[in-house]
KETORLO-850216 format. One record per residue (C-alpha): x negated, z, y negated. Coordinates in steps of 0.001 Angstrom, whole numbers, plus 500000, padded with zeros to 6 digits. Each point is the difference from the previous one (the first is absolute). Layout:
<atoms>
      x      z      y
      X      Z      Y
...
</atoms>
This chain:
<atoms>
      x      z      y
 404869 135971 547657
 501070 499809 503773
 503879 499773 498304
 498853 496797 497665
 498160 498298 503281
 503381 500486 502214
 501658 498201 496894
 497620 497137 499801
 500177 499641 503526
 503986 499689 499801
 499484 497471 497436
 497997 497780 501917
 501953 499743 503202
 503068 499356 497683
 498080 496828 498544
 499016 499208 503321
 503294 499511 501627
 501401 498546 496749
 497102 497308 500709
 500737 499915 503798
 504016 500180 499431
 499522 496963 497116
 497496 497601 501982
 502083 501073 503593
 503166 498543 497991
 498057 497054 499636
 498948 499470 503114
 503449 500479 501642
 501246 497030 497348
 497286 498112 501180
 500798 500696 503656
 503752 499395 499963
 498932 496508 498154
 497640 499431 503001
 496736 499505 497251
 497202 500930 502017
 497518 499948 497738
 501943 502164 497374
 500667 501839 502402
 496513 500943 501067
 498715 500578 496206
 503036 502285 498960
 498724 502059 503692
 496575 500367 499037
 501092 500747 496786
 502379 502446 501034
 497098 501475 502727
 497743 500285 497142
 501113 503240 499163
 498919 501983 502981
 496019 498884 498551
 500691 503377 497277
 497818 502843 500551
 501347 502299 497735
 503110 501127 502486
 499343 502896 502907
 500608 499425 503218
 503444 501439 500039
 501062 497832 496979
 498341 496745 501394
 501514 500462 503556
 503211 499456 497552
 499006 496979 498796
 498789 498343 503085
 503654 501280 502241
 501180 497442 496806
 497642 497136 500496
 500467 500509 503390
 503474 499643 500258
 499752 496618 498101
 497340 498578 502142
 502303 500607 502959
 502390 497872 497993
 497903 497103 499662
 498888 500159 503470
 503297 499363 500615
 499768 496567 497615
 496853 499012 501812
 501620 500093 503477
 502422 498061 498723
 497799 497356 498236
 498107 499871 503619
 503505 498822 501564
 500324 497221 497212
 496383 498728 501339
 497869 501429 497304
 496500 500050 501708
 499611 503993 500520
 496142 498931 500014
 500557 498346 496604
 501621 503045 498667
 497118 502004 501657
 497593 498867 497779
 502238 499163 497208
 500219 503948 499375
 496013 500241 499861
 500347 498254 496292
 501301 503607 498636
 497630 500638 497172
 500079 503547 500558
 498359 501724 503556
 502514 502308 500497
 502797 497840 499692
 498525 497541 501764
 499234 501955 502994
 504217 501550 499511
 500876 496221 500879
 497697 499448 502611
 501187 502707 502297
 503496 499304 499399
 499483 495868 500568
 497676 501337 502729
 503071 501948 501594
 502128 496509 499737
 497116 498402 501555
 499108 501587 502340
 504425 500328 501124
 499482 495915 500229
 497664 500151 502308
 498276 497008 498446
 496492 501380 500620
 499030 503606 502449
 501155 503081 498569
 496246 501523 500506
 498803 497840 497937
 502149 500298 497175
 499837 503832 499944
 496481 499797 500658
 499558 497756 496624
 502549 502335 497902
 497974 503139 501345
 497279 498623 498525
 501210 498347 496705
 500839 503880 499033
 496733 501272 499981
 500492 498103 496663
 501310 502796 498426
 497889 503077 499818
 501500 502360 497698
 501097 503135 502183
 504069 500141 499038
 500533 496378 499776
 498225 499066 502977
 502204 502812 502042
 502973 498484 499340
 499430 496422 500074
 498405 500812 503952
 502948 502259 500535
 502664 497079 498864
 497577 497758 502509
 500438 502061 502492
 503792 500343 499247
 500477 496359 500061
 498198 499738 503264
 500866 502845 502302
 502551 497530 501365
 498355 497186 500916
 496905 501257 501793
 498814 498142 502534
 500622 502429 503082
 501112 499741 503550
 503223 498691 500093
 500367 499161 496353
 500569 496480 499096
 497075 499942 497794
 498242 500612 502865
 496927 497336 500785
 498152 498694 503003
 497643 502641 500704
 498569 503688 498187
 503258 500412 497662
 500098 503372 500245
 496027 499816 498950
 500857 498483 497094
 502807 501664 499455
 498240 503350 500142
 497174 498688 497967
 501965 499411 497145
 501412 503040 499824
 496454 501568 500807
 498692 498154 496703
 503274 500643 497723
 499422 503592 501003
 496357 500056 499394
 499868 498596 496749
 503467 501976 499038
 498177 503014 500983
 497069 499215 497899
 502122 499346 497249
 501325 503101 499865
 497159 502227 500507
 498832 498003 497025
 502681 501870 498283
 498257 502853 499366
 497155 498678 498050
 502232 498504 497285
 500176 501614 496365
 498529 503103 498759
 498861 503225 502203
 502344 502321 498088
 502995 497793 502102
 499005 499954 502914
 502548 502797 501396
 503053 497433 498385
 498202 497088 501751
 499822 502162 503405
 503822 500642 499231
 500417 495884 499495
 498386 499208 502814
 501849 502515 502097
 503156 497965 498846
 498721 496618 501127
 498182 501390 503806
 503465 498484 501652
 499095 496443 498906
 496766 500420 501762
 501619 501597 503187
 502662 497267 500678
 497370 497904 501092
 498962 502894 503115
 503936 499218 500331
 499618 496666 500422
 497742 500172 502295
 501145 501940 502426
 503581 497439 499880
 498321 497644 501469
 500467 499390 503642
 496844 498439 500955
 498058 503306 499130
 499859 501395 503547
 497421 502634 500819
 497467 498275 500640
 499886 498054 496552
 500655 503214 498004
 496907 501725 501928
 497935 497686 499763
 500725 497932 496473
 503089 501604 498010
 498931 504018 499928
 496313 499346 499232
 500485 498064 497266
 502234 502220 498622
 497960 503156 500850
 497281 498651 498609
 501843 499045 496533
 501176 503568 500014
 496426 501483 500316
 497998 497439 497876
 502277 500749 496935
 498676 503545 499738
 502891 500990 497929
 502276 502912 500766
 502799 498824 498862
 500051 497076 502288
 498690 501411 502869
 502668 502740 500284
 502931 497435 499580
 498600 497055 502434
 499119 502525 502431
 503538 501337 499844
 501465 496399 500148
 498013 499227 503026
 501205 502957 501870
 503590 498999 498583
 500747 496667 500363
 498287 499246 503645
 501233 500887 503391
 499242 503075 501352
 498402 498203 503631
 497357 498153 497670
 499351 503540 498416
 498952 501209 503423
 498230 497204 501289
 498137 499677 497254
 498817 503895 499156
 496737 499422 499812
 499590 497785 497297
 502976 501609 498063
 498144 503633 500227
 496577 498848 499403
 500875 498763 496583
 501218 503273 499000
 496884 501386 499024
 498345 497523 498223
 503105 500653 497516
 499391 501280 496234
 499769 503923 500534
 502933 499951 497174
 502633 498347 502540
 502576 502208 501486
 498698 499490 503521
 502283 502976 501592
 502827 497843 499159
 498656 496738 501306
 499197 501930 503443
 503151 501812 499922
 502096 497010 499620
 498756 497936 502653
 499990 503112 502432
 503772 500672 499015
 500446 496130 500804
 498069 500290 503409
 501864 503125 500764
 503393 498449 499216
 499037 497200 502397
 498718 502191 502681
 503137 501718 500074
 502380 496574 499715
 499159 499575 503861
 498096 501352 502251
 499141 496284 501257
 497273 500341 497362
 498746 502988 501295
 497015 498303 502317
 498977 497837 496732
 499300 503295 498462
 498151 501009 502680
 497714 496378 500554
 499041 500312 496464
 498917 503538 499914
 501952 500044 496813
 499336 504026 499730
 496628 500155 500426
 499565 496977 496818
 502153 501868 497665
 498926 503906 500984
 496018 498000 499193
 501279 498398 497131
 501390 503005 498115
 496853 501979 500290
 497639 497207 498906
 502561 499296 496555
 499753 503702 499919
 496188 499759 500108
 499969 497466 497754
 502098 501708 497029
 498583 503360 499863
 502192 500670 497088
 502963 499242 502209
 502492 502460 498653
 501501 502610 502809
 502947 498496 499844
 498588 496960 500921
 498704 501110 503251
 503034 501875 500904
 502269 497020 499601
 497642 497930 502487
 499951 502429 502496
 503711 500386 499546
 500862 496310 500707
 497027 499903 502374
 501586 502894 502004
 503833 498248 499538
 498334 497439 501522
 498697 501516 503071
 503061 501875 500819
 501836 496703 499947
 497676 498028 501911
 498193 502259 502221
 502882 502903 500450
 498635 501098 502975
 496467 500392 498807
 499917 503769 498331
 495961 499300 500244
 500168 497380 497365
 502633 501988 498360
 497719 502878 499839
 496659 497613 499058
 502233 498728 497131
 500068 504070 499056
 496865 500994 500335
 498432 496855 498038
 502346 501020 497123
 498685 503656 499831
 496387 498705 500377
 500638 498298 496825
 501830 502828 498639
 497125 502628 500715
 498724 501707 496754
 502780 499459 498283
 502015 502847 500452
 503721 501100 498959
 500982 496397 498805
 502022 500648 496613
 501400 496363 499156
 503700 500171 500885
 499888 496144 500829
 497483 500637 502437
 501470 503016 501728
 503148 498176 500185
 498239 497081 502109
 498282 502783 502075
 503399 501356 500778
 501237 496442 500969
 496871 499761 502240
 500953 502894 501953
 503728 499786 500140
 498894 496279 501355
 499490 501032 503590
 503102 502164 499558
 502384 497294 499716
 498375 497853 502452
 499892 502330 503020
 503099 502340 498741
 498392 502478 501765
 497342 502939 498507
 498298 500833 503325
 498234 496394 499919
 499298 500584 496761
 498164 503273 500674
 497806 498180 502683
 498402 498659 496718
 496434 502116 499572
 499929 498426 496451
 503776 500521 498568
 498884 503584 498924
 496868 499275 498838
 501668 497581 497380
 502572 502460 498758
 497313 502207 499125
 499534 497915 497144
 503797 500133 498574
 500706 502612 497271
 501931 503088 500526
 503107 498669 498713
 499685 496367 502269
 498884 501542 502727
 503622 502090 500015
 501653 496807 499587
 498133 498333 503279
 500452 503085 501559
 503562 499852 499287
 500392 495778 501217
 498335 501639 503244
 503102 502564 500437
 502299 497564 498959
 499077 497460 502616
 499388 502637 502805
 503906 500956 499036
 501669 496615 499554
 498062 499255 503704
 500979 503022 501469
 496142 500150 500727
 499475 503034 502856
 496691 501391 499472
 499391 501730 503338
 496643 501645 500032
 497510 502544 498113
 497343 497423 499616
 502548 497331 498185
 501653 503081 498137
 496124 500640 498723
 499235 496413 499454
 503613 499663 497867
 499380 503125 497899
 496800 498628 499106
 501979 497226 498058
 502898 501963 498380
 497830 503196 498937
 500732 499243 496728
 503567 501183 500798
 498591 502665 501448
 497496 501899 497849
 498544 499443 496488
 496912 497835 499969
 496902 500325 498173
 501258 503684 498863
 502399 498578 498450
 502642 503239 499642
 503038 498240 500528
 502088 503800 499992
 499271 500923 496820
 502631 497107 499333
 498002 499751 496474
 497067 497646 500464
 497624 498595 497530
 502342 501025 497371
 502559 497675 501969
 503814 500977 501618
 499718 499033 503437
 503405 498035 500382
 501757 503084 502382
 502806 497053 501466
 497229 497791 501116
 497834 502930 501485
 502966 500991 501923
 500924 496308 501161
 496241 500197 501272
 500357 503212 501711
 503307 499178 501963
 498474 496867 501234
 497275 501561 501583
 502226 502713 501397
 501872 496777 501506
 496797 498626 501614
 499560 503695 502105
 503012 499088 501863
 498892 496791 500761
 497447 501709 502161
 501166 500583 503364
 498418 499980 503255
 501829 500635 503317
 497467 501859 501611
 500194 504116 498743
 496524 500381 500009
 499334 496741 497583
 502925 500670 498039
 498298 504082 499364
 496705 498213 499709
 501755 497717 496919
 501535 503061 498815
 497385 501947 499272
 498357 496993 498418
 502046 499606 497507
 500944 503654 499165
 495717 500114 499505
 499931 497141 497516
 503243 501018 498099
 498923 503750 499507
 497183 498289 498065
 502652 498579 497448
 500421 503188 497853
 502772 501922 499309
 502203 497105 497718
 500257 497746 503015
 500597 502529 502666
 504141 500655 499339
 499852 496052 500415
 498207 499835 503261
 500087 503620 502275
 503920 498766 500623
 499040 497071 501563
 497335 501335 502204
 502479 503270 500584
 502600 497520 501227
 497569 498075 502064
 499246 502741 501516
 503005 501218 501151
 500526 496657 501559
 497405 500478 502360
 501640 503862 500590
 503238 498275 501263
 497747 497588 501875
 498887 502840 501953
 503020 502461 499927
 500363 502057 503248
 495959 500316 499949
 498276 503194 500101
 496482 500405 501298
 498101 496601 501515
 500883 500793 503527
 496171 499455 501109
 498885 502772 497620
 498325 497318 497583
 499613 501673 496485
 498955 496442 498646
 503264 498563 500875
 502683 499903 497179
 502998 502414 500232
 503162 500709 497630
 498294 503381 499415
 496460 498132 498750
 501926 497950 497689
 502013 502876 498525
 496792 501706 499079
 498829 496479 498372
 503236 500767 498552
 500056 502947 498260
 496366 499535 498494
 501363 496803 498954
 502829 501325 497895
 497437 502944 498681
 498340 497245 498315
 503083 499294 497936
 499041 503223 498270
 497576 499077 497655
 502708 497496 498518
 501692 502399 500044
 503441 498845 500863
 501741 502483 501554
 503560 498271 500552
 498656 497357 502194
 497787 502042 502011
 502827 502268 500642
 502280 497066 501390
 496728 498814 501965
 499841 503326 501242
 503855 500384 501046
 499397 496061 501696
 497165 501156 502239
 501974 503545 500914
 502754 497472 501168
 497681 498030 502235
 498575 503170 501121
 503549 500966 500947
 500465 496840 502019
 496336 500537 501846
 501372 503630 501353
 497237 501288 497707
 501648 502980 498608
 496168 502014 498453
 499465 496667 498659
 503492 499149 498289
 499750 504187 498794
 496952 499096 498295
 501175 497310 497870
 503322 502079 498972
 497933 502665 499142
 497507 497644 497518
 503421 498302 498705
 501037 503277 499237
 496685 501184 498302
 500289 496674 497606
 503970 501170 499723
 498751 503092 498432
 496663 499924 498104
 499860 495956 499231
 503721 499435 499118
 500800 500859 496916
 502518 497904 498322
 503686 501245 500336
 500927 496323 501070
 497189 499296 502389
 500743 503381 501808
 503803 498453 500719
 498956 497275 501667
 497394 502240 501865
 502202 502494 501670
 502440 497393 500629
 497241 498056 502001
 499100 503122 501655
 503405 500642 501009
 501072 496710 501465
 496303 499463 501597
 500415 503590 501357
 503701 499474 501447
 498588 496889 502666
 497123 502470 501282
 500865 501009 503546
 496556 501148 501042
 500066 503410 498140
 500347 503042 501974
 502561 503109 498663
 497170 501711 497733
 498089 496842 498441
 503620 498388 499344
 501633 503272 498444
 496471 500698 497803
 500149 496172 498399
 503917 500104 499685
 500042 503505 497953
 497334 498413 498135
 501888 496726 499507
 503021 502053 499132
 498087 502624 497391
 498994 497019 498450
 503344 498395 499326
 500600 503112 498749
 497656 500330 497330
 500479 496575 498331
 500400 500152 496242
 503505 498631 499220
 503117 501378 501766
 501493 496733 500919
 496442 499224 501850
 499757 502987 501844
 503878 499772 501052
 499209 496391 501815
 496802 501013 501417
 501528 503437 501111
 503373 498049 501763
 497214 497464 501602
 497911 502759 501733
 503470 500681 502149
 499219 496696 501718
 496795 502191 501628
 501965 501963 501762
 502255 497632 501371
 498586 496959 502128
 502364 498000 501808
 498062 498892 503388
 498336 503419 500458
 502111 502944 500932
 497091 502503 499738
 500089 499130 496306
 503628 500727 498883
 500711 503056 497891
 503429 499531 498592
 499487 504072 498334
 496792 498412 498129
 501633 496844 499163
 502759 502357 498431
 497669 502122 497954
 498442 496994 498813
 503360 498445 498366
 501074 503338 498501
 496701 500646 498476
 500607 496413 498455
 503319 500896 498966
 498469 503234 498436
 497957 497717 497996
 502290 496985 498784
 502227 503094 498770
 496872 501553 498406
 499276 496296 498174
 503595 500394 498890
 499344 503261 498130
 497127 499432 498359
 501705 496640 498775
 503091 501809 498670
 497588 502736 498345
 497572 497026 498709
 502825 497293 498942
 503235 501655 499406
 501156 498049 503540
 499220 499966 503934
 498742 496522 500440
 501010 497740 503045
 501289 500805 502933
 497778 497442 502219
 497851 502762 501792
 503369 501399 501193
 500871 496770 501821
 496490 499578 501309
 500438 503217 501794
 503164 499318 501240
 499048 496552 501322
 496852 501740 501735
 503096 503082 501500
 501494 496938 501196
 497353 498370 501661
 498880 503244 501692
 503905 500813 500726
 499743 496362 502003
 497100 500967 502028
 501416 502903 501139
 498439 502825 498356
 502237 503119 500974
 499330 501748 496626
 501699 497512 497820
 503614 500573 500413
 502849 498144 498616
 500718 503259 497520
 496691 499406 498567
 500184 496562 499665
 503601 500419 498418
 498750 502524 497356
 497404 498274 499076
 502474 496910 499346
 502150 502648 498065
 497112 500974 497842
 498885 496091 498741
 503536 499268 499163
 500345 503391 497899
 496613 499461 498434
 501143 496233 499552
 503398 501096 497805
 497653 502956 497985
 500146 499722 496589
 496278 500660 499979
 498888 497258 502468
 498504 496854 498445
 502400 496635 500589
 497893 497955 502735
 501535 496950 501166
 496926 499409 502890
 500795 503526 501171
 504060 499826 500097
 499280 496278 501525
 497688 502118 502988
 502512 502700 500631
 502727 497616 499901
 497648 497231 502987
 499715 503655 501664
 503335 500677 500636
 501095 497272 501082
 497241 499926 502772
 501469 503167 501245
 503754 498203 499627
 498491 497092 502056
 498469 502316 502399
 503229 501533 500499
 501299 496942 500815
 497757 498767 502209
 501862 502329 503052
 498025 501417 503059
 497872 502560 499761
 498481 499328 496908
 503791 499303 498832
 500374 503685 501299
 497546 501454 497964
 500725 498800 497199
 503862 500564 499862
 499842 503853 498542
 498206 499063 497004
 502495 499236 496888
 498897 497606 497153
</atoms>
């Protein structure tokens, strides 16, 4: 049925331009033979066709662009026939003998248009008598686009300031009245619109008449072209005449569009200076019309012009422009209690963009903009519409980008109070845009009260809300996306260096802050955050290296020691995770500092729980590699040991190494413990006899990994642990360590090569390739003359 009224609808505009394109053939023969009065019938003929009321809107605005481009043409013929010395008057009333209205009225305007160019009588008058003459035609679509051809005809030849239509005195009031009354009646017109044809159509007729709102608009356009309209005329005449159009029509449709054209198409100064009158027509709107977007338009427009120059500033100020809008929003909130949350949020979003632009230094208004929006908010709770939550998120991160700085934001009593209303999910995200901006600042948060005040807005990063049990990873029957919990995690562990405070009392105080609110965060988050806070820590121990006791006796007063106790419950936390590997590394990080403080109990202590992790946490054969080789380099820089705490954690270090499950693991970790025995700037710990042990017993093993290879696969393996031993001979044989003599060194070079030419032995290009670099380090050595030269020279490769 729709199908069959589409086609019927095709069929007619077809027969109406075959009717226009047939009589507009005539017309033009008539023209180019310069018969006048053929001329005029074949027109009206022609401009008969746009009297159908069978074609939509869309169809008929085809039609008219048609007739429309022929009328130009034979405005063209009647300029011309005005230069012969055809009366224009004549011709003026000549036209009025059209039998039809609507043609008739077609040739007025455009022998009005001529008319009006010869100046043969005052342009008001003329536009004034066409304005008129149209009320003639009454039916809604018809009468649109004859006014909007009117005003087409006429835009140009107003008679403004400076225009050479312009008349003796008031031109710009006549000007603007004609436009006033095209608009008026063009308005009516089209709210007419929805009255036509059955109920059952009236969401196609809405559609139609959204299609022809621009013809009604151009006129708003018009208007504010013309030069005469100065403030005081659009105060006083031009905007309430339009406002009260806008309200009178009681149609949504309307309202929402003029409204927006208003806000649109004048200049932002008359905006201002007229606030008032603009805001107090807001409520009286149809509780249907989008108000939040009307507001929020004409705030984004002030706030654009606030920030264009700050010349402006003071006009702001004179006009109490906040004060009208913060009272206008709540009294169009009043007035639609249905006002969807959304709604509200959007108007206190623009109202607060506002603010920051005009009054930047007024975190009072800021703050009043706040607070009214969670007054409104109140009873609501957790908001659930993503669209809103997304504008509440844009309200906050407002003050953010104005002030590029999170401490002014936290002088805000009301920014927590409205992220109370976010979801669990949004309020991550703002918590997230808050350690974002503090980053890309480089915001320093610098003391316990900020730190406090700050954690109260990303504690959504911090701990599960509402009970929400975030580490049982499974949720509501939901995967909690592990990438993006871990993206959440590090960026908090970011924001904990980005508090810092000079002072080591402040910076303790800010410490212990934040090691209180993140032991609250359960055991999933605590691998992600402890580190942080560890390292932090230890920043503040290097702050006050050298530092004992408080020389005054003051046990308040913060000491290396007091934070190493913070310390060590700290990492004991870690062990409800558990996560044994990185509390061990913690644990070896802290025994360095300790080292560095002269606090050798202290730096004992944290060996000794490493090493309890080391043996009844650390189970995996790969994990316990990486272990004992942390132990053993962390344990090689520690000079504060004395003789029986150092040889207790080396024999444990080296027992360990020891009892690693592959061969080729032990071997490494075994040759590595030989660096414990030998440091280079303390002479007190240099035992060339242990270093020796150390390297045979490694050399015991390798050759033990070679057996069990041969028994297991028929062949030895690789020779590589061979040349790692022999590079570690040579290093020790360069330090001068007495027990590695050249004989050693030389057998041991004797013993790779036979291994290397065994039948047995497993081709390994990566192993012959590290002999081969090997040997001809100890050829360049050789080379190198002196002592070192010296050294070298007995040993044959």
């Amino acid at each position: 049925m729709i199908s069959d009224g589409v086609e019927d609808e095709e069929k007619w505009l077809t027969a109406g331009i075959a009717g226009l394109q047939q009589n507009a053939f005539y017309m033009h023969r008539a023209l180019d033979s310069n018969n006048l009065r053929d001329a005029l019938k074949y027109s009206a003929q022609m401009l008969s066709e746009l009297r159908t009321s069978r074609l939509s809107p869309h169809k008929y605005y085809e039609l008219y662009m048609r007739s429309f481009d022929e009328l130009r043409k034979l405005e063209m013929f009647f300029k011309e026939e005005a230069r012969r010395g055809c009366s224009i008057i004549d011709l003026y009333e000549l036209v009025q003998h059209a039998g039809n209205i609507l043609p008739r009225l077609y040739l007025l305007c455009t022998v009005g248009s001529v008319y009006i160019k010869s100046k043969e009588a005052p342009a008001k008058d003329v536009l004034k008598d066409l304005v008129e003459m149209c009320r003639g035609i009454q039916h809604p679509v018809r009468g649109l686009f004859l006014r909007s051809y009117l005003s087409q005809v006429s835009r140009d030849k107003l008679p403004d300031i400076g225009s050479e239509y312009e008349g003796d005195a008031d031109t710009v009031t006549d000007a603007v009245e004609f436009v006033l009354q095209n608009f008026t009646e063009m308005n009516k017109l089209w709210v007419r619109m929805q009255h036509q044809g059955p109920a059952r159509e009236k969401e196609k007729r809405e559609k139609e008449r959204s299609e022809l709102r621009d013809l009604v608009g151009k006129n708003l356009h018009v208007l504010s072209q013309i030069e005469g309209v100065d403030l005081d005329m659009y105060k006083d005449t031009v905007l309430p005449r339009v406002l009260e159009q806008v309200v009178n029509c009681k149609d949504e449709l309307a309202q929402h569009y003029l409204m927006d054209c208003i806000i649109q198409v004048f200049p932002d100064e008359y905006h201002l200076q007229t606030l008032d009158v603009l805001l107090s027509a807001c409520p009286q709107l149809q509780p249907s019309v989008d108000i939040k977007t009307v507001l929020s338009q004409l705030m984004e427009r002030l706030s654009n012009y606030a920030a264009s120059s700050a010349e402006v500033l003071p006009e702001f100020l004179q006009v109490e422009a906040f004060s009208k809008l913060s009272n206008a929003i709540g009294k169009v909130i009043e007035a639609h209690v249905d006002m969807p949350t959304i709604g509200v949020v959007t108007l206190y979003s623009s109202l607060l963009t506002f603010t920051l632009h005009v009054h930047p230094d007024r975190l009072d208004y800021a703050d009043q903009v706040l607070g009214a929006c969670v007054k409104k908010l109140s009873g609501k709770g957790k908001i659930e519409d993503s669209k809103a939550t997304k504008q509440i998120v844009a309200l906050l991160s407002a003050p953010l980008e104005k002030y590029n700085d999170i401490v002014t934001a936290l002088k805000l009593s009301n920014y927590p109070r409205v992220m109370e209303y976010l979801d669990t999910e949004t309020n991550k995200v703002m918590a997230t845009v808050i350690i974002q901006s503090i980053m890309k600042n480089k915001t320093c948060i610098e003391t316990e009260d900020k730190v406090e005040a700050l954690f109260e807005l990303v504690k959504g990063l911090i701990k599960d809300l509402e009970g929400n049990l975030q580490d049982e990873v499974i949720c509501n029957s939901f995967l909690i996306d592990e990438d993006d919990f871990k993206e959440e995690q590090n960026s908090f562990a970011r924001l904990i260096q980005m508090l810092y405070n000079e002072d080591p009392e402040e910076m303790f105080k800010i410490i212990c802050t934040v090691r209180k609110h993140i032991l609250t965060g359960g055991p999933k988050r605590l691998p992600f955050t402890i580190p942080s806070l560890i390292f932090s820590c230890l920043k503040l121990v290097r702050q006050l290296q050298g530092q004992d006791e408080n020389p005054f006796g003051d046990e308040t007063s913060t000491t290396p020691k007091k934070i190493f106790q913070l310390l060590n419950q700290t990492i004991e936390a870690l062990s409800s995770v558990p996560a044994p590997e990185l509390s061990l590394r913690l644990y070896l990080q802290c025994a360095e500092a300790a080292n560095d403080c002269d606090l050798e109990p202290v730096a004992y202590e944290f060996f000794t729980q490493a090493y309890i992790l080391y043996e009844e946490e650390i189970s995996d054969s790969k994990a316990q590699v990486t272990a004992i080789h942390l132990i053993i380099g962390t344990l090689q820089r520690m000079h504060v040991f004395g003789v029986e705490n150092r040889d207790t954690l080396t024999h444990k270090a080296t027992g360990y190494s020891a009892k690693l499950l592959k061969k080729s693991d032990q071997c490494r970790a075994v040759y590595a413990c030989s660096n414990l025995f030998w440091v280079d700037d303390q002479e007190n710990m240099k035992d060339g006899e242990r270093v020796l042990l150390c390297l045979k017993r490694a050399l015991r093993i390798a050759n033990a990994a070679q057996q069990m290879a041969n028994a297991a696969r028929g062949n030895t393996g690789s020779v590589t642990l061979f040349v790692e031993i022999l590079n570690k001979y040579l290093y020790f044989f360069e330090k001068g360590n007495p027990q590695i003599t050249v004989s050693t060194i030389q057998g041991l070079i004797e013993l790779i090569t036979t291994e290397m030419h065994s039948d047995t032995t497993t081709p390994d290009p990566a192993a012959d390739a590290f002999f081969a670099s090997t040997l001809r380090y100890i050829q360049f050595q050789k080379q190198k003359g002196g002592a070192v030269g010296e050294k070298y020279e007995p040993i044959k490769v």
